[in-house]
N, C-alpha and C positions, 0 to 999 in steps of 0.2 A: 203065881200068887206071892206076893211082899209079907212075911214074917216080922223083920226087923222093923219096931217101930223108927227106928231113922232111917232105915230104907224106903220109909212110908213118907215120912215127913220130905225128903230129898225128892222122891217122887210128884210129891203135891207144889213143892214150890217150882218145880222144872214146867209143870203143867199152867203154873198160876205167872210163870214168869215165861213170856213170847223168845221163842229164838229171833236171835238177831238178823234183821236182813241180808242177803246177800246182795253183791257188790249187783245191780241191776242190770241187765244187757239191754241196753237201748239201742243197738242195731238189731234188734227184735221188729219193731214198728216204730212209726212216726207218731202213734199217737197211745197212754198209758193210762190208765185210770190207779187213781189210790185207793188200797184199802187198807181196815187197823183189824188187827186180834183174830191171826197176827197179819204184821205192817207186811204188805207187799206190791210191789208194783204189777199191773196186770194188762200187757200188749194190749190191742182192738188192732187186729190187722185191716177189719175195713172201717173205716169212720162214717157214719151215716150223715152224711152231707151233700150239699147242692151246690151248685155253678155259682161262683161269683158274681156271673153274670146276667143269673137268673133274680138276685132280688133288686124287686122294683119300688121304688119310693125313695130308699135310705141313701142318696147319693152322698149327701155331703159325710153319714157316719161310717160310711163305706169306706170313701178315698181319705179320711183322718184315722181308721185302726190301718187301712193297707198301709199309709206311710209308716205310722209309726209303727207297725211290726215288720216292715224291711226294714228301717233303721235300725233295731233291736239284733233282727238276724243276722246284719251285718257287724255285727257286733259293736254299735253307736249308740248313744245314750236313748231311753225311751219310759216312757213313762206307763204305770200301773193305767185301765181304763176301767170305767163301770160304767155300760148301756143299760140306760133304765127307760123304763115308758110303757107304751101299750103292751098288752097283750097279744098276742101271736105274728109279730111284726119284726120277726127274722132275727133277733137279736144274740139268741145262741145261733141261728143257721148262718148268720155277719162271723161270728167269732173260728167257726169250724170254714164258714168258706175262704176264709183270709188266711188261716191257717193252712190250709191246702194249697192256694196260690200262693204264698212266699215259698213254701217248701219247697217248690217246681225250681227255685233257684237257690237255692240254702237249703243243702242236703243236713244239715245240724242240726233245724230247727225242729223240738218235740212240743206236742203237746199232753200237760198233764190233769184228769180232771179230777176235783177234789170236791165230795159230798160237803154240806154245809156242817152234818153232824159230825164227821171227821176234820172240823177245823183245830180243836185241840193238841191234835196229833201234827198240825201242819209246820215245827220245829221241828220232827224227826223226820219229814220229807224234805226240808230245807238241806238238812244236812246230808241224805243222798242227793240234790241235786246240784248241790253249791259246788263241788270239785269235778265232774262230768266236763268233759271235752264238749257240751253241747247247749244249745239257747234254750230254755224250757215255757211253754203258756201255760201258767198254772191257773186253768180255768174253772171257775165256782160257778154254777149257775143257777137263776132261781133265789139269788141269796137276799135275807129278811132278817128281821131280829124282833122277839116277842120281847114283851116287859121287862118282866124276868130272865132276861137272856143273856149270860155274861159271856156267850162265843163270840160275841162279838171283838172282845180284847185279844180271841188267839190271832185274831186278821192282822193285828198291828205288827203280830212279827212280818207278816209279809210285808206290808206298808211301809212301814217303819226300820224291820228289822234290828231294834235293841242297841246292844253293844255293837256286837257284829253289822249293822249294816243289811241290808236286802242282799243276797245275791246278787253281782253283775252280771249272772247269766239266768237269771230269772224275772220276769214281770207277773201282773198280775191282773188279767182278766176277768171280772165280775160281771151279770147279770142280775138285774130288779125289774120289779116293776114300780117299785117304788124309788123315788131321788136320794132319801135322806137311809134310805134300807131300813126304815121303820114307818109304824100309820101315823099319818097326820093326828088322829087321836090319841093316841100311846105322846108324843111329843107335851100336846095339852095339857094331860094327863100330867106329866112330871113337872111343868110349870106348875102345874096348881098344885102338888101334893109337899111337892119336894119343900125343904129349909131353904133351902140356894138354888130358886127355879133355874136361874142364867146358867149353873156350874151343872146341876142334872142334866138340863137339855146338851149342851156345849159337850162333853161326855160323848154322846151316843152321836149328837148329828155333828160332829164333825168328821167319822170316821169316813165319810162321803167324801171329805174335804181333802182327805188323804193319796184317791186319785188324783192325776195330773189331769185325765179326761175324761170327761162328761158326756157322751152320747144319747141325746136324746130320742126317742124312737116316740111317732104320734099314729092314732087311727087314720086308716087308707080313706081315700075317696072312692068314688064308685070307678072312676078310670081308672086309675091305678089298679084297683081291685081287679078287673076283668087286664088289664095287661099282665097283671103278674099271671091269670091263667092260661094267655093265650101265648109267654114266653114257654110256661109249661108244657104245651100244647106243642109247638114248634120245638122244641127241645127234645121231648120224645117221639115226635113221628104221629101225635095224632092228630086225624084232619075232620075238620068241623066248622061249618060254616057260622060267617062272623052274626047272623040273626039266632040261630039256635042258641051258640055259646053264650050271646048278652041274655037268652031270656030265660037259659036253664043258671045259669050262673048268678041271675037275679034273685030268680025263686030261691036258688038253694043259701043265699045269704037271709032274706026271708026269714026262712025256716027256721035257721040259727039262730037268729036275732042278733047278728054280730057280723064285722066285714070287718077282716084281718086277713095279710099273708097266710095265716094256719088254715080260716076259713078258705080261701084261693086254692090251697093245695090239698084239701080235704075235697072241693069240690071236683079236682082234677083227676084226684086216686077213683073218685065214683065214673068218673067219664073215662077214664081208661080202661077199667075194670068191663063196663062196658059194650067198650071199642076191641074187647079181646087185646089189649095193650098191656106187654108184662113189663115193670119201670123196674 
């Protein structure tokens, strides 16, 4: 028990005030997640990811992050990306499988991922990752902005990076499903309400503008759809003929009322599960 009231007072600010990071071991894992209060970097020794060569549809957004995160790893200039589009159509499984295959020859390259609500704090990650002997993906996935949302301006240190510059040994990896990372009606909205519609809008949807690349991602067709389960299928050992597989694989989209890569591998985990197949 604390008697002294400034042993108390000393006590509460220690509590109120985070210790400082230590110096991060990132020959821990290739791939780190962020967190704040307090800041610290946290390993994933396995990354839950899939084959490169398993997603089916996305060629051209494929071989445009692979180039440009071997450029990056090789330590060449490369540009920030944000894959926006459908829903469940590979676009963080692109980011993680890309990462995994440059790695296999660029032992340097990490990847770090950063929640959207910890964007605030993404200057005190910069600054453990700016001096590291190592390439970093500082990947955001999932990322949006409400109304009222002014996290959008901590993104600029990445983008942008202020005084200082971006890190040249950091990019920045983004996920949406939306292009502009706001709803087409929030946009509306600020035209109509705002003094200076052009300078509100201009504000928020340029910070898209800020990526170098745009990765579109669209809903699968029904071929596609059934190749992406039958590379699944062939990738793990399970065997199923090509009538069964179109007509349970038909129903089970169906059902969903949706046909995406998510639906394809949700319907594969049901058919393994099954087949007695542990993935």
């Amino acid at each position: 028990m604390i008697d002294d009231p400034l042993d108390r007072i000393a006590a509460a600010l220690e509590r109120m005030s985070p210790v400082p990071l230590k110096a991060p071991d990132f020959d821990a894992a290739g791939a780190f997640v962020w967190h704040t209060g307090p800041d610290h970097l946290m390993p994933v020794p396995k990354v839950s990811k899939i084959n490169l060569d398993l997603l089916v549809g996305v060629d051209r957004a494929r071989d445009t992050l692979l180039a440009n995160t071997t450029q990056f790893a090789a330590g060449l200039p490369a540009n920030n990306a944000l894959l926006w589009g459908a829903r469940g159509m590979g676009k963080s499984s692109l980011v993680k499988a890309v990462h995994a295959h440059v790695q296999a020859d660029h032992s340097a390259l990490r990847i770090v991922e950063l929640q959207r609500e910890d964007l605030p704090s993404v200057g005190r990650l910069l600054g453990h990752l700016r001096n590291a002997p190592y390439r970093f993906i500082l990947f955001c996935d999932d990322l949006s902005f409400g109304n009222d949302d002014v996290q959008y301006k901590s993104l600029k240190a990445v983008l942008d990076g202020g005084i200082e510059g971006r890190p040249d040994n950091v990019v920045l990896y983004a996920t949406s499903n939306r292009r502009h990372l706001m709803p087409r009606d929030m946009i509306e909205n600020e035209r109509g309400s705002a003094i200076n519609p052009a300078e509100a809008v201009e504000e928020k949807v340029s910070l898209s503008d800020r990526f170098g690349l745009w990765l579109g991602f669209h809903a699968c067709d029904q071929k596609q759809y059934l190749e992406m389960i039958r590379g699944y299928c062939d990738a793990h050992g399970v065997e199923i003929d090509q009538g069964t597989l179109h007509s349970e694989a038909i129903e089970w989209q169906a059902t969903r009322g949706s046909r995406s890569g998510r639906v394809a591998w949700q319907y594969f985990v049901d058919l393994a599960g099954r087949r007695g197949i542990a993935l």
